[in-house]
DOBALUM-907429 format. One record per residue (C-alpha): residue in three letters; x, y, z. Coordinates in Angstrom, 1 decimal. Example, Ala and Ser with C-alpha at 12.3 -4.5 7.8 and 13.67 -1.06 7.14 Angstrom:
+---------+--------+--------+--------+
! residuo !     xx !     yy !     zz !
+---------+--------+--------+--------+
!     ALA !   12.3 !   -4.5 !    7.8 !
!     SER !   13.7 !   -1.1 !    7.1 !
+---------+--------+--------+--------+
% end
This chain:
+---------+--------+--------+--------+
! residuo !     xx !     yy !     zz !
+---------+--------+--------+--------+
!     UNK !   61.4 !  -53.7 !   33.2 !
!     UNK !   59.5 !  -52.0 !   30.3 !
!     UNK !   55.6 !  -51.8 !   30.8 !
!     UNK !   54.5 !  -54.2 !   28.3 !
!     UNK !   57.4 !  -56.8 !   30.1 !
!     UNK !   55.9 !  -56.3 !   33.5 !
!     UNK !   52.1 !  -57.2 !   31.7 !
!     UNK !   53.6 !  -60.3 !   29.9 !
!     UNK !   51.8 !  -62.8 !   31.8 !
!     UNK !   48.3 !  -60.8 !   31.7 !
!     UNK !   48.7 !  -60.5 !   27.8 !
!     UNK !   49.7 !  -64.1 !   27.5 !
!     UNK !   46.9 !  -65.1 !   28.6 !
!     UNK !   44.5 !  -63.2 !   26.4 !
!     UNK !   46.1 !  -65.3 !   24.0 !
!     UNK !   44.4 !  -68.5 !   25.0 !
!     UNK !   41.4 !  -69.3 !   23.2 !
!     UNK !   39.4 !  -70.9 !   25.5 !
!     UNK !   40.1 !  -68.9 !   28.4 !
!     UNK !   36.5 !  -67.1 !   29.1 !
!     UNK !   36.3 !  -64.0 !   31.2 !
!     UNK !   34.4 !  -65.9 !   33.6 !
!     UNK !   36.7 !  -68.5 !   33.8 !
!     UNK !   40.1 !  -65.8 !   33.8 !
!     UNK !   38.4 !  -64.7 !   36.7 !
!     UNK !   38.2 !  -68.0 !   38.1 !
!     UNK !   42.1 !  -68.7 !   37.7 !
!     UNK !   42.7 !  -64.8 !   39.5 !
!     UNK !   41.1 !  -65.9 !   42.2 !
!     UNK !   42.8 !  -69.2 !   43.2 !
!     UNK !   46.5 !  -67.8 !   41.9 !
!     UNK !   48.3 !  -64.6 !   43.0 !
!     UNK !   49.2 !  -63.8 !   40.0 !
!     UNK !   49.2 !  -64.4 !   36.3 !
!     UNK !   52.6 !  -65.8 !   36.1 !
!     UNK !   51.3 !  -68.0 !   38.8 !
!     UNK !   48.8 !  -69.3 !   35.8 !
!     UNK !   51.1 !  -69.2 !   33.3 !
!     UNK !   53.0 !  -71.7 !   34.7 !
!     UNK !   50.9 !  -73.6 !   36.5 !
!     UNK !   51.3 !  -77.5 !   36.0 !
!     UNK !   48.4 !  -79.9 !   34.7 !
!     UNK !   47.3 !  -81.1 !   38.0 !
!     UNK !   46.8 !  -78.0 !   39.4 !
!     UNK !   45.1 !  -76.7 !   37.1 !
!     UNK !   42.6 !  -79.5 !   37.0 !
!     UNK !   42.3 !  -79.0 !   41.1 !
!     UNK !   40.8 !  -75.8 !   40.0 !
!     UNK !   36.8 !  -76.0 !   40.7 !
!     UNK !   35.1 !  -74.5 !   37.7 !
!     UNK !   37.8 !  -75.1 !   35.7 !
!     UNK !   39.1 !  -78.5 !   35.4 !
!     UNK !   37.4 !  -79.5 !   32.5 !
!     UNK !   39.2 !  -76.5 !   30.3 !
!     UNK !   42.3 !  -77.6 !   31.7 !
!     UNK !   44.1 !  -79.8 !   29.1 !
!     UNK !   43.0 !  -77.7 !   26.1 !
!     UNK !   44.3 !  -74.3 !   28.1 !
!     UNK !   47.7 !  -76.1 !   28.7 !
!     UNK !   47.5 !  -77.2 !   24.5 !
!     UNK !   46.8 !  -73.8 !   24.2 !
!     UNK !   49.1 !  -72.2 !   26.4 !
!     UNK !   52.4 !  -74.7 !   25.2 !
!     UNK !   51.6 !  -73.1 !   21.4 !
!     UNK !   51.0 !  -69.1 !   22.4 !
!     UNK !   53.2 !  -67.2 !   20.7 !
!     UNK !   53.8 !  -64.5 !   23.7 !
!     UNK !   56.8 !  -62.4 !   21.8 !
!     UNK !   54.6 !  -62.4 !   18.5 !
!     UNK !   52.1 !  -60.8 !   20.4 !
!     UNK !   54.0 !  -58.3 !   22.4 !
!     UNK !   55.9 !  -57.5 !   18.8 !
!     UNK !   52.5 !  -56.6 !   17.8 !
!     UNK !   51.0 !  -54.4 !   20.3 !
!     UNK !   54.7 !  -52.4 !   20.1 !
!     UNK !   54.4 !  -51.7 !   16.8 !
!     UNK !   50.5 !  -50.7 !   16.8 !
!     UNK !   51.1 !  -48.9 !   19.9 !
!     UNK !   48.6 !  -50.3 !   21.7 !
!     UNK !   48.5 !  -49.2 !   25.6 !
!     UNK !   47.9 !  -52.2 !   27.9 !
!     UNK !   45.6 !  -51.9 !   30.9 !
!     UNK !   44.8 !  -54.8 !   33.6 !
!     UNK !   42.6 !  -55.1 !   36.6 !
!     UNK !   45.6 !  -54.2 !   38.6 !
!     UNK !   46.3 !  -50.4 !   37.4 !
!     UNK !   44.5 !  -47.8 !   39.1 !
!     UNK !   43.7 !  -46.5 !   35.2 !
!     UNK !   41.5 !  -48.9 !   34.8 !
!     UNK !   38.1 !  -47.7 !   33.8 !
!     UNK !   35.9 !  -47.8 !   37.2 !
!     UNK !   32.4 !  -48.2 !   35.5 !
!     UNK !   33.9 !  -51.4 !   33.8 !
!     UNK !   35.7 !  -52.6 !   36.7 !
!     UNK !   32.3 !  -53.0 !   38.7 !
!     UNK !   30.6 !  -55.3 !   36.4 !
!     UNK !   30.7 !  -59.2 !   36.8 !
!     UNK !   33.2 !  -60.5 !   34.9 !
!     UNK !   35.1 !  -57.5 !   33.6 !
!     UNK !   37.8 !  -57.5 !   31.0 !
!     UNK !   41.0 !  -58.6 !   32.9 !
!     UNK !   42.8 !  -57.1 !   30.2 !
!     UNK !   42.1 !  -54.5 !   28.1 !
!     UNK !   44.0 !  -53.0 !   24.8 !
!     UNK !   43.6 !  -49.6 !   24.1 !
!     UNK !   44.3 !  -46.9 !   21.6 !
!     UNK !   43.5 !  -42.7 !   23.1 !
!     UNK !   43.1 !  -42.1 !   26.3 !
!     UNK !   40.3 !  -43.2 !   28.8 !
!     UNK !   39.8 !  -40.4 !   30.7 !
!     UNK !   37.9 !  -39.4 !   34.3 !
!     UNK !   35.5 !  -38.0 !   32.1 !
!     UNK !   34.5 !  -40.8 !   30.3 !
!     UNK !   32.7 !  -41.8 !   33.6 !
!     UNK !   29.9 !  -39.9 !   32.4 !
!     UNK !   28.8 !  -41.6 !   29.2 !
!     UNK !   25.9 !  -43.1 !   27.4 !
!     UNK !   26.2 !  -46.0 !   24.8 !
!     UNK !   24.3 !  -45.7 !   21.4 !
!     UNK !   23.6 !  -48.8 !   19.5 !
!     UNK !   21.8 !  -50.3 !   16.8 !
!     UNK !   21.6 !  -52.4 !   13.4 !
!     UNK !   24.4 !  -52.4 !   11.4 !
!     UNK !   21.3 !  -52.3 !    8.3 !
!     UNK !   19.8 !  -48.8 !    9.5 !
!     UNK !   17.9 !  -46.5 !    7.9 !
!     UNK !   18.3 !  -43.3 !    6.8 !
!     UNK !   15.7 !  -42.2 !    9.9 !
!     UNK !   17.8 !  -44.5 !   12.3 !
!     UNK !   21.1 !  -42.5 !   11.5 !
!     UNK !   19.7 !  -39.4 !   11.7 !
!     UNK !   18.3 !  -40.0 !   15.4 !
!     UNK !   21.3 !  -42.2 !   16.2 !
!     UNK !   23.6 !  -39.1 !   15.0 !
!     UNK !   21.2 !  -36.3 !   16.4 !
!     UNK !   21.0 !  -38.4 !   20.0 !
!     UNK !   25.0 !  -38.6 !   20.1 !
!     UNK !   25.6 !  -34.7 !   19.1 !
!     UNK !   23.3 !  -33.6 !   21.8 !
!     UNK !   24.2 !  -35.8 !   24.8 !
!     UNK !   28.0 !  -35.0 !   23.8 !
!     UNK !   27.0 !  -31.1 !   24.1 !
!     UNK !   25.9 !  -31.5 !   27.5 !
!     UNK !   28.9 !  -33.0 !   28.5 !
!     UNK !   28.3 !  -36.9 !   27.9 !
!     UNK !   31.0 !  -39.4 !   26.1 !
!     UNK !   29.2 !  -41.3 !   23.6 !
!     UNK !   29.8 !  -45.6 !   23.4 !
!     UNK !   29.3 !  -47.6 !   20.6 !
!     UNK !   31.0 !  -50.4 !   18.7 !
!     UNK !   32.3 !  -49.0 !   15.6 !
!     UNK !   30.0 !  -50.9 !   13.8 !
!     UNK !   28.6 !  -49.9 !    9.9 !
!     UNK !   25.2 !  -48.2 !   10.5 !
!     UNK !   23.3 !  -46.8 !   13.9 !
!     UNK !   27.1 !  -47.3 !   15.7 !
!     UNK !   29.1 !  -45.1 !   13.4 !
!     UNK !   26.6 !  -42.8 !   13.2 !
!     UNK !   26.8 !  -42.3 !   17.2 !
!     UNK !   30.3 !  -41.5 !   16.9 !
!     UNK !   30.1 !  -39.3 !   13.6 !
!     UNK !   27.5 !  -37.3 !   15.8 !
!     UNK !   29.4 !  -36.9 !   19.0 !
!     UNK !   32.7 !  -36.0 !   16.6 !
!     UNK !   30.9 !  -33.3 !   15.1 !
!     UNK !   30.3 !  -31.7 !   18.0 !
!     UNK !   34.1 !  -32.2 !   19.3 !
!     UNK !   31.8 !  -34.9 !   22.4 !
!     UNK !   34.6 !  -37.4 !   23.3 !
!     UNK !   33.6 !  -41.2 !   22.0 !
!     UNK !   35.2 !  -44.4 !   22.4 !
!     UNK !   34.6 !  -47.4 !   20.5 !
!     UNK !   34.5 !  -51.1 !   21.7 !
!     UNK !   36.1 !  -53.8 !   19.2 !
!     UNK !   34.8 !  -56.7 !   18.8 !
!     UNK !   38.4 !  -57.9 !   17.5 !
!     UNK !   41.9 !  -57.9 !   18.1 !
!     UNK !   43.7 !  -54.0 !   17.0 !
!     UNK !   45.4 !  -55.8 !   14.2 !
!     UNK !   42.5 !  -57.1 !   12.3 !
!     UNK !   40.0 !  -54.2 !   13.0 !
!     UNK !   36.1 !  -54.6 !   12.0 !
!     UNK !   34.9 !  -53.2 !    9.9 !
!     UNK !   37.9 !  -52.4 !    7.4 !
!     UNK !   35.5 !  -49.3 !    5.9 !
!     UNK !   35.7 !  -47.6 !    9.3 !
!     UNK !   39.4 !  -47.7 !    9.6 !
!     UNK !   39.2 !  -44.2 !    8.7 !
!     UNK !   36.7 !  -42.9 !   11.9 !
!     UNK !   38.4 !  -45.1 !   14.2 !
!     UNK !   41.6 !  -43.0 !   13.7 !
!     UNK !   39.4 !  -40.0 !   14.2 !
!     UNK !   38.2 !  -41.4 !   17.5 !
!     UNK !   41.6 !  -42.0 !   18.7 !
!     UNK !   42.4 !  -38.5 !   18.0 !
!     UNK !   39.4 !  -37.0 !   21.0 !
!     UNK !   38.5 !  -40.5 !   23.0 !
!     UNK !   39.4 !  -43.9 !   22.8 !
!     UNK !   39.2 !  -47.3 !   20.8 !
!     UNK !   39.4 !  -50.5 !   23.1 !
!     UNK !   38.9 !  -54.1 !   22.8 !
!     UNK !   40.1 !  -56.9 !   25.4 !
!     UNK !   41.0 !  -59.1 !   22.6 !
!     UNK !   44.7 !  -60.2 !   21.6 !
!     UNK !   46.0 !  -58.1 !   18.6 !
!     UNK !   45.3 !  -61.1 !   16.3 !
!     UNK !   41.8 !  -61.8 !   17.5 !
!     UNK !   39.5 !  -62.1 !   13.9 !
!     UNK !   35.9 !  -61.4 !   14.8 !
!     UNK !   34.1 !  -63.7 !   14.8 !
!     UNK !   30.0 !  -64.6 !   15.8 !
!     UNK !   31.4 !  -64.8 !   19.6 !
!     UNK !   33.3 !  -61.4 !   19.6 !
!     UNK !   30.5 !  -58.9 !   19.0 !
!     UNK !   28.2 !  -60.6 !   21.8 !
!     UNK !   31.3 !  -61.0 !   24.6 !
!     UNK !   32.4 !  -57.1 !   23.2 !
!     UNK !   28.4 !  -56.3 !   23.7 !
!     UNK !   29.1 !  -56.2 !   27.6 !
!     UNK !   32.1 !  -53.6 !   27.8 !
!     UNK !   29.6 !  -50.9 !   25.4 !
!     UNK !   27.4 !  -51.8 !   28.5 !
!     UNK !   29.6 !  -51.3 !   31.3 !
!     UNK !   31.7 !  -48.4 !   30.1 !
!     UNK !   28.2 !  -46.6 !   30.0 !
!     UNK !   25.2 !  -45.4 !   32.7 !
!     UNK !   22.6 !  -46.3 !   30.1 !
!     UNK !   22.0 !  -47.9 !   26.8 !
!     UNK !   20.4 !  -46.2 !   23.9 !
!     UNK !   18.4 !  -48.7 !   21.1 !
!     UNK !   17.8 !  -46.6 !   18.2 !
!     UNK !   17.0 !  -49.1 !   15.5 !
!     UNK !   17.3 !  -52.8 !   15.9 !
!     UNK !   15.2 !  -56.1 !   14.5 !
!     UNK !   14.0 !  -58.8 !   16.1 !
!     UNK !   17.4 !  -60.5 !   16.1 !
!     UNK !   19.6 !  -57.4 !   16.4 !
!     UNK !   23.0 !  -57.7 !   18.8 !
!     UNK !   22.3 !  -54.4 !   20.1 !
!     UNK !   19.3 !  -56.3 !   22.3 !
!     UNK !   22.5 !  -58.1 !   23.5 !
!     UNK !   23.7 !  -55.0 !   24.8 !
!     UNK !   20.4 !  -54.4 !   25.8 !
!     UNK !   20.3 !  -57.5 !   27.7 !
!     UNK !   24.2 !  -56.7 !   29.2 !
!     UNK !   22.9 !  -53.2 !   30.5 !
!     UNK !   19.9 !  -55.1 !   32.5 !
!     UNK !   22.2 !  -57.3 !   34.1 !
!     UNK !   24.5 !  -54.4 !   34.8 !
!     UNK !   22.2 !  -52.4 !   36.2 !
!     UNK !   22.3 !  -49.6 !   33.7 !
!     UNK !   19.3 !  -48.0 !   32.4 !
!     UNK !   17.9 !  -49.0 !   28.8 !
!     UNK !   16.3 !  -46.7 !   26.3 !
!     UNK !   14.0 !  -46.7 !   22.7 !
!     UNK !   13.6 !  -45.3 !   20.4 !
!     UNK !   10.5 !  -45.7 !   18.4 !
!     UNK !    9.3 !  -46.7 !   15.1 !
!     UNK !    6.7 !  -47.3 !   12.8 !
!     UNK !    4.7 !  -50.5 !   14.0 !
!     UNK !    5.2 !  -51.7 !   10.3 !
!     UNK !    8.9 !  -51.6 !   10.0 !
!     UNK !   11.0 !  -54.8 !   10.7 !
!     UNK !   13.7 !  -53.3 !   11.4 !
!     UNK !   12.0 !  -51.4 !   14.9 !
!     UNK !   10.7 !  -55.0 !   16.0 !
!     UNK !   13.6 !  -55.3 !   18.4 !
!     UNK !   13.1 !  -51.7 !   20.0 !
!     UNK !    9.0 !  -52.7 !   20.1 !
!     UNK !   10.1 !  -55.5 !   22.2 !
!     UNK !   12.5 !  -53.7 !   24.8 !
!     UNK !    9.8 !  -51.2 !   25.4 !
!     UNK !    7.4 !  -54.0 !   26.1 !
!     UNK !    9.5 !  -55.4 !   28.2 !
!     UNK !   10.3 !  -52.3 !   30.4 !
!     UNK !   12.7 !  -50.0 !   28.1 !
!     UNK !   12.1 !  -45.9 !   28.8 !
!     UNK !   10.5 !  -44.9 !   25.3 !
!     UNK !   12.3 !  -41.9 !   24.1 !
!     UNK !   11.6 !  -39.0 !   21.9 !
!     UNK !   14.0 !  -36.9 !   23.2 !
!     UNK !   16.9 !  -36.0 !   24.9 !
!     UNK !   15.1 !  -35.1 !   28.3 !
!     UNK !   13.7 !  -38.2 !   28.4 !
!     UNK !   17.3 !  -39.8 !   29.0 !
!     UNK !   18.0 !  -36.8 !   31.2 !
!     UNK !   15.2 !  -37.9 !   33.5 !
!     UNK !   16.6 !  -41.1 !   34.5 !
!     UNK !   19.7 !  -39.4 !   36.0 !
!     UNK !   18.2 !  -37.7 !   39.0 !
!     UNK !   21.4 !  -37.5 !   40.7 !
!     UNK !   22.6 !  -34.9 !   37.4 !
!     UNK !   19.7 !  -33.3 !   36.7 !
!     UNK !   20.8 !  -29.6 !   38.4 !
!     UNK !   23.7 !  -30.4 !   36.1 !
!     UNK !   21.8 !  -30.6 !   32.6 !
!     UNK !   20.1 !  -28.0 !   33.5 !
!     UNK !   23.0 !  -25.7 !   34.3 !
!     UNK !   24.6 !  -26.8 !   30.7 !
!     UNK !   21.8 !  -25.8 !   29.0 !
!     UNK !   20.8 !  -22.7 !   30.0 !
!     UNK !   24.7 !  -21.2 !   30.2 !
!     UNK !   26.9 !  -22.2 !   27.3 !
!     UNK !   30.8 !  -22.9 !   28.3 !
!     UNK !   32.9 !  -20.2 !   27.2 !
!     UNK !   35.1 !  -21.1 !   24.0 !
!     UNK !   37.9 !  -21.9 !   26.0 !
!     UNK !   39.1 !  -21.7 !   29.6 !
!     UNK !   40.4 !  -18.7 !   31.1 !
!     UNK !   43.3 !  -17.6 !   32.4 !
!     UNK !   43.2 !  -18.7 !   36.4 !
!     UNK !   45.2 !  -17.9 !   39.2 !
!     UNK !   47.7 !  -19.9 !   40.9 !
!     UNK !   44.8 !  -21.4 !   43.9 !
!     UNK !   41.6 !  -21.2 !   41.2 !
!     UNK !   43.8 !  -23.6 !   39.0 !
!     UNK !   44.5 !  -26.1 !   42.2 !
!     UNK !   40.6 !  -26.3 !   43.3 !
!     UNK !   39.9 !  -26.5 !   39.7 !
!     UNK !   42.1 !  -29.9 !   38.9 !
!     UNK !   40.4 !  -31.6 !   41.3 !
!     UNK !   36.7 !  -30.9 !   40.3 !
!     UNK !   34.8 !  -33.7 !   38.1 !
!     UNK !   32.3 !  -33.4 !   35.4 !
!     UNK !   29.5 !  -35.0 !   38.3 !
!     UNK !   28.7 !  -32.8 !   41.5 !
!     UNK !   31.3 !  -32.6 !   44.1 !
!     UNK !   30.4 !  -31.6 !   47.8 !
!     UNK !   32.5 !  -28.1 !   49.1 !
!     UNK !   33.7 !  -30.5 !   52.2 !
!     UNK !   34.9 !  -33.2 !   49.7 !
!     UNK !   37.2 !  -30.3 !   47.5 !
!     UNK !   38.2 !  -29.1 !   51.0 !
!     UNK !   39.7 !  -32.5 !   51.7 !
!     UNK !   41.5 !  -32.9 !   47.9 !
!     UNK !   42.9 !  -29.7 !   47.7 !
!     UNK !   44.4 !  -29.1 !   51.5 !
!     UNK !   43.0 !  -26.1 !   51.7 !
!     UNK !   41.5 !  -23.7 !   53.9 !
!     UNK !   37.5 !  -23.5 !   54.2 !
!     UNK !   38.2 !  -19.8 !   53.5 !
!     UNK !   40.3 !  -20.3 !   50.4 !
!     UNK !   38.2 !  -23.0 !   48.9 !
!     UNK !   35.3 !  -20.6 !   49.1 !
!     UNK !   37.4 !  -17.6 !   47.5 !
!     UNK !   38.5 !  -19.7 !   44.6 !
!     UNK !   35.0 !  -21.5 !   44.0 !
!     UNK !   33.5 !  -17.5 !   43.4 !
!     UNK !   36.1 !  -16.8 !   41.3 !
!     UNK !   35.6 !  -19.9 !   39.1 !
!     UNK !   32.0 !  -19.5 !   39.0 !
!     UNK !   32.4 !  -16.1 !   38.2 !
!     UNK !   34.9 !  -17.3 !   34.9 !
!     UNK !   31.9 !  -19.1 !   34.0 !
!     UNK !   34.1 !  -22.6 !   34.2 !
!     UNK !   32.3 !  -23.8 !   37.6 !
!     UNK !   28.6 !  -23.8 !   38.2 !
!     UNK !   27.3 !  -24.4 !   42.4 !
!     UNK !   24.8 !  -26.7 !   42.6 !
!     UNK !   22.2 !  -27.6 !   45.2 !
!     UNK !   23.9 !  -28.6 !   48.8 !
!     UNK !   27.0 !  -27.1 !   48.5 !
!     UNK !   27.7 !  -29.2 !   45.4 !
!     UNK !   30.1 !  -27.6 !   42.7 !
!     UNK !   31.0 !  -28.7 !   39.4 !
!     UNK !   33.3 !  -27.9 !   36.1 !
!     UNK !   31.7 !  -27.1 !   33.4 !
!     UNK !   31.8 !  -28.7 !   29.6 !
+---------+--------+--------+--------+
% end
C-alpha cells in the first residue's frame, strides 16, 4: 500500500466542508480510526455528543466527496501528506488545541523548525512596515530562528523575502488548498520557500480561500511558532487573529510601534495596551526566551564557519544527535551510547571546529 493509499481516509475527510477541527477531533476521539468515520452509518453518527447536529450534512457531504479526484491531485502537485499519527508531525503544532489532523505540505519540516518565530501583518503595509518586517526576519533567521508567516501580499512576504535573503529557513501557512494558492502574485516566492523550508496548509487541494480560511490558517502561523511578531496591522487587521491564536496558545506576542497618527498601527497600539512586549529591537524578542538566552549570545559574538568541517567518525555521531536548543551532556550520553569519556572527547573537538558551543550546566549545542 502506497503512502497516500494508507492516508485515504484522513484525506477524505479534509474534504468535507463542514467538518471543523474541533469537531474532526470530536469524531477521533469516539472512532479508532478514520475509516471508522468514513463509514460510519447515520445513527451513529448522530449518537455522537457534539456532533449530531452536523451529522446529516457530513453524511450529504461525505456520499458526494470525490476521494480519487483528490488523491489525483496531491500526486500530481506532489504534495507530502502528514496526520496526527506520524511521528513527523510538527510537535509545536501538535500541542495546541485543536490542531490540524491533517496537514499538506510542500519542503521539508524539519527539527529545526522548532525554533521559530512567526511575522505578521497587513497585507496594505507601508514602505516602513516592510522594511522592519524584512529587517526583523533577516536578523532572527541569522541567529538561527525559522521565520512563519502566511504568504500573504505585504508585512508577510516581506518576512519571508528577509529570512531568504539571509539563506534563514521559512515556511508559509496557506490559507487555501495547494491547487488554488493565494495570492497568485506570490506563486513565484512560495517556490522559493519550498526550495530552503516549507509551505503547508491543512486544507484539501481544491480548498478556494475564502473569509474563513485566513482566520482557521491564523492558528497554525501561531502554533508552528514560540512567539508572534505584529509589525503593522489596523484596527481590523487578521494578524490580531494571530495575535489572539498566540494568547490562547500560550506563545508570546510582540509590537512593533508606530506613529500615534497612522491607521494602519491602530491594531499594534491596541495589543500593546493590552499586554503585547513593545519592540524596537531584536533583543527585545530575545529577552522573552530566557531558556536560549546563553544561546543568542553565543551566535552573536562567534559567527558559524562557512560550512561544516570535516569530522571524524565519533564527532560526526555526537554531532547528529545535537539540536539547535541546549542539550544536557547526560542527555547526549544517553542518544549516542556512548561512553562519558568519549562524549567528552568528541564535544572538545566539536567546540574546537567551532560547530558546537558549551553552554551553562553542562549544556551543549550546534551551532547555525
Amino acid at each position: 500500500m502506497n503512502d497516500l493509499e494508507s492516508k485515504r481516509f484522513w484525506i477524505a475527510l479534509t474534504l468535507i466542508p463542514n467538518l471543523s477541527p474541533r469537531k474532526f477531533h470530536i469524531l477521533l476521539e469516539n472512532f479508532s480510526s478514520p475509516q471508522e468515520i468514513w463509514e460510519a452509518p447515520l445513527a451513529r453518527l448522530k449518537e455522537i455528543p457534539g456532533f449530531a447536529e452536523s451529522a446529516e450534512t457530513f453524511c450529504a457531504h461525505r456520499a458526494n466527496a470525490n476521494v480519487e479526484r483528490a488523491l489525483e491531485q496531491i500526486a500530481q502537485l506532489q504534495l507530502k501528506v502528514v496526520t496526527l499519527a506520524d511521528e513527523n508531525y510538527p510537535e509545536p503544532l501538535r500541542a495546541i488545541p485543536d490542531a490540524p489532523p491533517v496537514l499538506y505540505l510542500r519542503g521539508e519540516y524539519i527539527e529545526k523548525d522548532k525554533l521559530a518565530v512567526a511575522i505578521v501583518g497587513t497585507r496594505r503595509a507601508t514602505s516602513y512596515g516592510r522594511r522592519i518586517a524584512q529587517q526583523f526576519a533577516g536578523e532572527l533567521g541569522r541567529l538561527g530562528f525559522t521565520i512563519v508567516s502566511g504568504l500573504a501580499e505585504g508585512i508577510d512576504t516581506a518576512a519571508h523575502r528577509g529570512a531568504l535573503k539571509v539563506n534563514a529557513r521559512t515556511i508559509a501557512a496557506l490559507g487555501s488548498g495547494f491547487a488554488r494558492p493565494y495570492p497568485q502574485s506570490n506563486q513565484k516566492l512560495l517556490e522559493e520557500i519550498v526550495e530552503c523550508g516549507c509551505v503547508m496548509t491543512e486544507f484539501a487541494p481544491d480548498v478556494a480561500p475564502d473569509k474563513w480560511t485566513f482566520p482557521q490558517r491564523n492558528r497554525i502561523i501561531s502554533g508552528l511558532s514560540r512567539g508572534v511578531l505584529v509589525v503593522e496591522a489596523p484596527e481590523d487587521s487578521g494578524a490580531l487573529i494571530t495575535a489572539r491564536w498566540a494568547l490562547e496558545h500560550n506563545r508570546e506576542v510582540f509590537a512593533v510601534p508606530g506613529p500615534i497618527t497612522s491607521e494602519s498601527h491602530r491594531g499594534c497600539h491596541q495589543l500593546i495596551k493590552s499586554g503585547a512586549k513593545l519592540v524596537e529591537s531584536v533583543t527585545d524578542i530575545l529577552e522573552e526566551f530566557k531558556d536560549l538566552r546563553a544561546l543568542f549570545t553565543v551566535r552573536r559574538e562567534r559567527p558559524a564557519p562557512a560550512q561544516k568541517p570535516a569530522l571524524s567518525p565519533l564527532a560526526e555521531k555526537i554531532f547528529s544527535v545535537l539540536e539547535f536548543e541546549p542539550m544536557h551532556f547526560d542527555e547526549i550520553v544517553s542518544r549516542t551510547g556512548l561512553s562519558v569519556g568519549e562524549v567528552a572527547e568528541g564535544l572538545l573537538t566539536l567546540s574546537l571546529q567551532g560547530v558546537v558551543q558549551e553552554l551553562e550546566g553542562k549544556h551543549y549545542v550546534k551551532l547555525p
